[in-house]
C-alpha positions in Angstrom: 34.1 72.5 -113.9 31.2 75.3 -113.9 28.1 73.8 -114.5 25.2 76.2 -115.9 21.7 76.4 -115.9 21.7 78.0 -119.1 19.5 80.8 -120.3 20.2 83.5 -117.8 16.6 85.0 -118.7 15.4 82.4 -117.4 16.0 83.8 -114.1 13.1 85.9 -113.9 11.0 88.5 -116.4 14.3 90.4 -117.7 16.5 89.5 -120.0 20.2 90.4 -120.7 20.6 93.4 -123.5 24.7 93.3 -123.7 24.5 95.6 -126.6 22.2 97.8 -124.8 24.1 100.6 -123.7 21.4 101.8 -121.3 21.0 98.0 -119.6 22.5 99.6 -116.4 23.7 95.9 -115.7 25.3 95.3 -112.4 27.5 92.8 -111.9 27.4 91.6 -108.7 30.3 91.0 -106.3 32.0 90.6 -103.4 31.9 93.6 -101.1 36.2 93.8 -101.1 39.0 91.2 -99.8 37.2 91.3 -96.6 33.9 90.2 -97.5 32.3 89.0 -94.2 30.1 86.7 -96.3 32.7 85.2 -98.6 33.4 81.6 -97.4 37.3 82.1 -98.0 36.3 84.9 -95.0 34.6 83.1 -92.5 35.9 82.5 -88.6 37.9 79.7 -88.7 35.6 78.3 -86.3 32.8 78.1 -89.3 35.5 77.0 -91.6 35.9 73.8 -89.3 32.1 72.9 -88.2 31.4 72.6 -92.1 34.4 70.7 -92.9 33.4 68.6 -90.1 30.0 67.7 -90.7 31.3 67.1 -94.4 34.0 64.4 -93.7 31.1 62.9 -90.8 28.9 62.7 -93.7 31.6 61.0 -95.8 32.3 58.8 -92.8 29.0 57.7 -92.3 27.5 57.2 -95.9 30.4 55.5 -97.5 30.0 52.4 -94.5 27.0 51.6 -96.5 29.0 50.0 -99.6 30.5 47.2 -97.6 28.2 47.4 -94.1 26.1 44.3 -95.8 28.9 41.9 -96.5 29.6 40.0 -93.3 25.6 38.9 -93.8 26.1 37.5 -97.2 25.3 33.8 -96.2 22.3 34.9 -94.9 21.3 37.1 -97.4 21.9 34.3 -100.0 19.9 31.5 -97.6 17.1 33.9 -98.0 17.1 35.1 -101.4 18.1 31.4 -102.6 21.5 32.3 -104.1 24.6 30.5 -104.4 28.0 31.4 -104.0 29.4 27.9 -104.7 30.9 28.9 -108.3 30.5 32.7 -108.2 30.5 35.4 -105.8 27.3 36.1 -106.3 26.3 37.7 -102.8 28.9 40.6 -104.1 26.6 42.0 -106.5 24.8 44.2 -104.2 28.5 45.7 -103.7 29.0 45.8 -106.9 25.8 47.8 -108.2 26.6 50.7 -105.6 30.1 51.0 -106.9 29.1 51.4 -110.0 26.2 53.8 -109.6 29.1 55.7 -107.1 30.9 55.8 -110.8 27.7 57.3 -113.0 27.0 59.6 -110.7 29.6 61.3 -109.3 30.5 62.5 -113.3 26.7 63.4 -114.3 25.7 64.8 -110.8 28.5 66.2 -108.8 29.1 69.1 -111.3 25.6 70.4 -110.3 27.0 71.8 -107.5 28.8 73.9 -109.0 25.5 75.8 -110.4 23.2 75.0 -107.6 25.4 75.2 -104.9 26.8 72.5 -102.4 23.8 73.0 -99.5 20.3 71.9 -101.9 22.4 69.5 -103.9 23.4 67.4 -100.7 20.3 68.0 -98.9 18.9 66.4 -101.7 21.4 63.9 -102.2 21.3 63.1 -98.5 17.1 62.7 -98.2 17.2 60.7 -102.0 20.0 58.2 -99.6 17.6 57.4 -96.9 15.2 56.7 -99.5 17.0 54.1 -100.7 18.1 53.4 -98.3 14.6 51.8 -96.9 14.2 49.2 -99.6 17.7 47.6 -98.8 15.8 46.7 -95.7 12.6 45.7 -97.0 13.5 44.0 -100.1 11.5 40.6 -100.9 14.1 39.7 -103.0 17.5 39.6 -104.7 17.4 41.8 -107.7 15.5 44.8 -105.2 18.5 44.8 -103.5 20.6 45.2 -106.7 18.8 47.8 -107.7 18.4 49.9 -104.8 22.1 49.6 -104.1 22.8 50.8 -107.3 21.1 54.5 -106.7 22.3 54.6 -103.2 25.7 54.2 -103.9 25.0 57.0 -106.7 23.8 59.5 -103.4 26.6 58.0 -101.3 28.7 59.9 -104.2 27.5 63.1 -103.6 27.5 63.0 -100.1 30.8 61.9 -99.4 32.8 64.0 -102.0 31.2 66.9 -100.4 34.1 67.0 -98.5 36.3 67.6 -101.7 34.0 70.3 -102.9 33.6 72.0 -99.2 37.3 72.5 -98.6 38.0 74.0 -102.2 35.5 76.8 -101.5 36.2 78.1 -97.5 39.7 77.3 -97.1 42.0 79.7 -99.8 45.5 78.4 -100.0 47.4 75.0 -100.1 48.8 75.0 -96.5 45.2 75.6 -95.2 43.6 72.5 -97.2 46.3 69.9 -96.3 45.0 69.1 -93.1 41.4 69.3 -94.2 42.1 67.0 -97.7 43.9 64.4 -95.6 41.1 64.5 -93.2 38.3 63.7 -96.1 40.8 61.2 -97.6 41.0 59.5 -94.2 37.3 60.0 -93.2 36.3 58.5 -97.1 39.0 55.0 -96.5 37.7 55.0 -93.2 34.0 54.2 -93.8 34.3 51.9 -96.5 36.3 49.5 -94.3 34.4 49.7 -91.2 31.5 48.4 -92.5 32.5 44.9 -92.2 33.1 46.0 -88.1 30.1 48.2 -87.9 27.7 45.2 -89.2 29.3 42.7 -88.0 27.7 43.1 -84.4 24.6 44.3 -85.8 23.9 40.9 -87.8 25.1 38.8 -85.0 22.7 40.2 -82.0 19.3 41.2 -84.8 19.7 40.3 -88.4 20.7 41.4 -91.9 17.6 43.8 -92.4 18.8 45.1 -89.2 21.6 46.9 -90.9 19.5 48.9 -93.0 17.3 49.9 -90.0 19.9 51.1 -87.8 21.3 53.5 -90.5 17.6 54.8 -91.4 18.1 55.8 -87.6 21.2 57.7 -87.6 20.9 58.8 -90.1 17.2 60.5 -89.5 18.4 61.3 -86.3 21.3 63.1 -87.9 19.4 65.1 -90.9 18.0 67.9 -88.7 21.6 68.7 -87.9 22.7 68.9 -91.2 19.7 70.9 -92.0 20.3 73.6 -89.6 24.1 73.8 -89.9 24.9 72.9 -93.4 25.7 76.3 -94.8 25.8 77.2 -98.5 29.5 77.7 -99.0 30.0 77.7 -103.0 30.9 81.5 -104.1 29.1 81.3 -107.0 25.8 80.3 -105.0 25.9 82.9 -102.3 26.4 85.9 -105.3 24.1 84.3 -107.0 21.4 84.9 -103.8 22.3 88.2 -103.7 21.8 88.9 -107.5 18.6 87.2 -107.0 17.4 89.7 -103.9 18.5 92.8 -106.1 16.3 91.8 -109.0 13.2 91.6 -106.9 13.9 94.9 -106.0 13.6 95.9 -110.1 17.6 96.2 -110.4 19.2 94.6 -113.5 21.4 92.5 -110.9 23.7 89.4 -112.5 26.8 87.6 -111.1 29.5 86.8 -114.0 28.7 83.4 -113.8 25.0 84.0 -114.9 26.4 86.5 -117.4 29.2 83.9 -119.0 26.4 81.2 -118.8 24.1 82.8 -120.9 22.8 80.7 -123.8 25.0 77.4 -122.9 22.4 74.7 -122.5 22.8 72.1 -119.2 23.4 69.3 -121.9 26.4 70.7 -123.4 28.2 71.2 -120.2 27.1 67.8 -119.3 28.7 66.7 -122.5 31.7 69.1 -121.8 32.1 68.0 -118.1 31.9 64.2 -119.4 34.2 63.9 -121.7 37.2 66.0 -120.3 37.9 63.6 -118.1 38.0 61.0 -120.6 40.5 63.1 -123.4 43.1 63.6 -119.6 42.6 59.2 -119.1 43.3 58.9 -122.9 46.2 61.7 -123.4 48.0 62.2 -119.8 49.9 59.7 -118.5 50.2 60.9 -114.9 46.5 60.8 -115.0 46.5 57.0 -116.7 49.3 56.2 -114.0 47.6 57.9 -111.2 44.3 55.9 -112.2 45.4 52.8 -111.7 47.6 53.4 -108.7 44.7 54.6 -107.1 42.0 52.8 -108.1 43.8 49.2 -107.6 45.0 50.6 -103.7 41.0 51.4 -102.8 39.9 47.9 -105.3 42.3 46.3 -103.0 40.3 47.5 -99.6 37.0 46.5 -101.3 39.0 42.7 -102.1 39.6 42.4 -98.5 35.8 42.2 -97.8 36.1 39.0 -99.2 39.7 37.6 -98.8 39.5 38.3 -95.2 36.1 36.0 -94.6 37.9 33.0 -96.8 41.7 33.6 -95.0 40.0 33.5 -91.4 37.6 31.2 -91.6 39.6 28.7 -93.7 42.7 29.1 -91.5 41.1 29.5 -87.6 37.6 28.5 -88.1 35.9 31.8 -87.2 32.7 32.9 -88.6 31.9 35.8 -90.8 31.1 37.9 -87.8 34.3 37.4 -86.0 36.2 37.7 -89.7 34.4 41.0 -90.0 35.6 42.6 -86.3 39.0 41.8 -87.9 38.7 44.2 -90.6 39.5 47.2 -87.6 42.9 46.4 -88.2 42.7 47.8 -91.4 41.2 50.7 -89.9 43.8 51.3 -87.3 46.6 51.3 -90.3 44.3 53.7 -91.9 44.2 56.0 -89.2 47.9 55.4 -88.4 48.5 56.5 -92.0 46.9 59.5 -92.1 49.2 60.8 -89.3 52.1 59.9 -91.7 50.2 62.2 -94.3 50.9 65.1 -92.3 54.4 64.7 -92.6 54.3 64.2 -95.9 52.6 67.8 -96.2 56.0 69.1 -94.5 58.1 67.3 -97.0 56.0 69.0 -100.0 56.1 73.0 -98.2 59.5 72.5 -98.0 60.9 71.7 -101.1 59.9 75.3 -102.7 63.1 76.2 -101.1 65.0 74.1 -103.7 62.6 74.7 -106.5 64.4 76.2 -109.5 61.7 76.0 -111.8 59.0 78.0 -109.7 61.0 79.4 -107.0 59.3 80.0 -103.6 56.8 77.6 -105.1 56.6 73.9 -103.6 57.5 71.0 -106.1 54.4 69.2 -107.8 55.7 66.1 -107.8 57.0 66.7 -103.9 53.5 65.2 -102.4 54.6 61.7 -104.1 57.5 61.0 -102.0 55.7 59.6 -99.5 53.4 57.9 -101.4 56.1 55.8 -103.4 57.2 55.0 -99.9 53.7 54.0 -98.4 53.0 52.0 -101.9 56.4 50.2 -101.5 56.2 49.3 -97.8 52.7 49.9 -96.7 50.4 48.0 -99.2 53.1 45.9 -101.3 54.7 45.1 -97.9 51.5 44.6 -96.3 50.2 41.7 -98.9 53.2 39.7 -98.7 52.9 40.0 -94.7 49.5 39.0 -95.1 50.2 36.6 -98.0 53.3 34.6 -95.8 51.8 34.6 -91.9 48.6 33.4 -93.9 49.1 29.6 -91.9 47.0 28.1 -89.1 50.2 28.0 -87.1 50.9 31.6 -87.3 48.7 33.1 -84.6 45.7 35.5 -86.1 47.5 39.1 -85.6 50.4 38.1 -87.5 48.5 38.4 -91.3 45.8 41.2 -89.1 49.4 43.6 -89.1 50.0 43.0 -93.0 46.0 44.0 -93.2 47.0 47.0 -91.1 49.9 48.0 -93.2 48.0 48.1 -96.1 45.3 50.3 -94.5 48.3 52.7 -93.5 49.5 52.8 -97.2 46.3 53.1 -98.8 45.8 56.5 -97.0 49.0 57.8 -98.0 49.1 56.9 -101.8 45.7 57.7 -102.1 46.5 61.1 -100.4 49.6 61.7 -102.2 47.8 61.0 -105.6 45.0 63.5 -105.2 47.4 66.2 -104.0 49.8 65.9 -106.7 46.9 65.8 -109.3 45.4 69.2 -108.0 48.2 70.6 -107.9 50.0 69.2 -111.0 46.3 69.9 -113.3 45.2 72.8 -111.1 41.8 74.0 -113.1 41.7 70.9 -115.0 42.2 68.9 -111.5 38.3 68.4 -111.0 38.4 66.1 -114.6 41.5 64.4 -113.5 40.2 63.6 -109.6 36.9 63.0 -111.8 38.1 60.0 -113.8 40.7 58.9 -110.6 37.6 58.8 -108.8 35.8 56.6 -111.7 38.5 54.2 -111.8 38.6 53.3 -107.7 34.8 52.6 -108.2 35.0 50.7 -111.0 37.9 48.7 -109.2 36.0 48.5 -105.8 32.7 46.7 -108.0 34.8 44.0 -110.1 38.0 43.5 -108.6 36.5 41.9 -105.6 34.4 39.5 -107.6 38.0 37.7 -108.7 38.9 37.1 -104.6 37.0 34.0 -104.4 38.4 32.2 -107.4 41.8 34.2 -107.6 42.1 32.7 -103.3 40.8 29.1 -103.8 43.2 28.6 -107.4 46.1 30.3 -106.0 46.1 29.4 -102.1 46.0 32.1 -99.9 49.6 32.8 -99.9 50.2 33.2 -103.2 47.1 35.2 -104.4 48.0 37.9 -101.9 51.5 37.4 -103.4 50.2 38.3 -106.8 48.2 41.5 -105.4 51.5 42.2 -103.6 53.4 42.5 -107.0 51.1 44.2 -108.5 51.3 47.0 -106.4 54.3 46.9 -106.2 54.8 47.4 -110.1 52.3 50.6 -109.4 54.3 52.1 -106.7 57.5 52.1 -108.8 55.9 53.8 -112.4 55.4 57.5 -109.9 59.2 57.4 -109.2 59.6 58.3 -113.4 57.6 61.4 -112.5 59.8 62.8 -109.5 62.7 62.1 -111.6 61.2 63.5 -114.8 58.5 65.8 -113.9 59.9 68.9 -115.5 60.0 67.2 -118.8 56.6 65.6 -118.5 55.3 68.6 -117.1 56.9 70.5 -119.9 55.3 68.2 -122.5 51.3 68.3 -121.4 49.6 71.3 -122.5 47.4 70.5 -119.6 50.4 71.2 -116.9 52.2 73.3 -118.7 49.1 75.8 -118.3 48.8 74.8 -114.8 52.7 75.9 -114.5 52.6 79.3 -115.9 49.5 80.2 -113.6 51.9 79.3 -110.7 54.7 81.8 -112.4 52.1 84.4 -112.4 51.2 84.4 -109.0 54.7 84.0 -107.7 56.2 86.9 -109.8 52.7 88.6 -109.1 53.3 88.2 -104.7 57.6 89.1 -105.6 56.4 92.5 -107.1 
């Protein structure tokens, strides 16, 4: 998705004359292959302190979403809400999942005209704005509200990653490490924040939560400041043509050139609605949707599950419920090792691709996935569901949490990697909408746990999650065996395909 500014007059007094033969435009470039200054050319060391500070940021930022919820009762004591027929105390969860949703389609394509560093500087000051109120708030619906645009920041910031790694690290062998890393980093933070706040409500109070991020993360904005480089191509040229035109010269980057005359609101439009027509028309993007966004809806449930399961079964309180969550952190981290195999696994079937040869098979990163669906979250919610009795001790249904957390990492690693490479130009839509869906999953599903838990028991509601994803981690196994033929049959990836023949009989001549 290339988002543009429109008019490139608007750049400064000169305007472009293409049927001028005497214009003199030049198009601005990179200086060669070896452009010092082009981020694919950058000392690896570079390459990894941005990719760093990106997946930190991601880290960091996406604890906010769930940092609150071990101090619902409190929150409601104050505020005067009930949670004795609804979840009510969720909705400050819900609004920043949802704002996550609205703006990671309008606003994340603006870094692809603006660059990456302004757009999450921005992002990242317009956070700790709002992120002030969440500790000041003299009431309910303030908190609501100021969730709402926070978690709309917290979706810039933390798929900065994503957009960092596609511009400074060139081919597919060099990203796997970094993608698995953001994936990790992006799982990570939303289910520490139960174990994060936990301590910090228990010693000071709620609004204490709020306060202690305002200080890291002011403490942690000069860094970014100084070492957040602009990395996006486009940006960078775009500099340069800029410093050529003060000097008089009739200096413009393709981009500017190509963008010329195409308004913001129709690429708004354009970049909105693609994602839509790939839900509406693909089904390995329907598929992957709902595979995905029911594994991360499931790590937003167990914000709630996990406070009724342990305190109904051992008697803790929703601090101690809260520190329990790190097992689902642990599997997390445990399954992002496994995704590192599964890179392996997808490199080396190009030696028995037939289609594409020398050219690994798409549908090669799911392996792993339909194996971490199957026995990492399916078998994780009926471990949880089954040792879910006050005379099973407490680590027996904290391993199914932690089996889950392992399998979450690899599906929802496995899903992004096939899409990219399975869509590749259209994969920005496709993660687009993917990314839409585990939002919109992480506001509402959640809001069923408390009335899904006390109807069902806690065995069996676990059960039913269990099945469910089960059912999900099945459907993938009709691409591996028919990929070709679906491939074959979506314009969408059958453009994607002959791109790959072209560069693979391009490197054989």
């Amino acid at each position: 998705m290339v988002f543009a500014r429109g008019d490139v007059s608007g750049h400064d007094e000169q305007a472009i004359d293409h049927n001028d033969p005497g214009s003199n435009i030049e198009i601005v470039s990179w200086n060669g292959p070896k452009d010092p200054e082009n981020p694919y050319n950058w000392p690896l060391r570079q390459k990894w302190t941005l990719t760093l500070l990106a997946a930190f940021a991601t880290f960091i930022t996406m604890m906010n979403g769930t940092i609150i919820t071990v101090a619902h009762a409190a929150i409601n004591e104050e505020f005067g809400i009930s949670d004795a027929d609804f979840p009510h105390s969720y909705w400050p969860v819900t609004s920043w999942a949802v704002g996550g949703g609205c703006f990671s389609l309008l606003i994340l394509p603006l870094m692809e005209e603006f660059g990456v560093r302004w757009v999450f500087l921005l992002a990242y000051v317009a956070f700790v704005c709002f992120v002030i109120p969440q500790g000041l708030a003299q009431n309910f619906v303030t908190l609501i509200v100021t969730r709402f645009f926070a978690g709309g920041c917290v979706s810039i910031l933390a798929n900065t990653s994503a957009t960092v790694i596609g511009n400074v690290w060139d081919t597919e062998k060099a990203r796997n490490i970094p993608v698995s890393l953001y994936i990790v980093t992006y799982l990570v933070g939303a289910s520490i924040g139960p174990v994060i706040g936990a301590p910090i409500f228990e010693f000071l109070s709620w609004r204490w939560i709020s306060y202690l991020q305002l200080i890291w993360l002011g403490a942690l904005f000069p860094v970014y400041f100084f070492l957040f480089k602009e990395c996006r191509g486009i940006a960078i040229l775009g500099q340069r043509a800029k410093a050529l035109r003060k000097e008089g010269k009739m200096a413009y980057t393709q981009h500017e050139i190509d963008s010329e005359g195409t308004s913001m609101m129709m690429i708004v439009a354009r970049s909105a609605t693609r994602p839509l027509v790939l839900f509406f028309t693909e089904s390995v993007v329907f598929v992957s949707f709902m595979w995905s966004a029911f594994t991360v809806g499931t790590l937003y449930l167990f914000t709630q599950s996990v406070e009724q399961v342990f305190v109904g079964l051992y008697d803790w309180t929703p601090s101690q419920a809260g520190y329990i969550q790190a097992a689902i952190v642990v599997g997390e981290i445990l399954g992002w090792v496994g995704t590192l195999f599964s890179g392996k696994i997808y490199f080396d079937s190009a030696a028995r691709n037939t289609e594409v040869p020398g050219t690994p098979i798409p549908e090669a990163r799911l392996y792993l996935a339909i194996v971490g669906g199957v026995l990492g979250i399916s078998g994780g919610m009926f471990t949880y569901a089954w040792t879910s009795y006050a005379n099973f001790p407490w680590i027996a249904p904290a391993v199914g949490l932690a089996m889950v957390g392992a399998g979450s990492v690899i599906v929802v690693t496995g899903i992004s990697d096939y899409v990219v490479d399975a869509y590749a130009k259209y994969a920005a839509s496709a993660v687009g909408i993917i990314v839409t869906g585990e939002n919109t999953f992480s506001a509402f599903l959640p809001l069923a746990a408390m009335s899904m838990y006390n109807t069902l028991g806690f065995q069996w509601a676990s059960t039913l999650l269990a099945f469910i994803s089960l059912a999900l981690s099945f459907a993938p196994i009709l691409f591996v065996v028919y990929g070709k033929q679906i491939r074959e049959r979506s314009p969408f990836m059958k453009e994607a395909m002959l791109e790959k023949r072209r560069k693979s009989f391009d490197s054989s001549v």
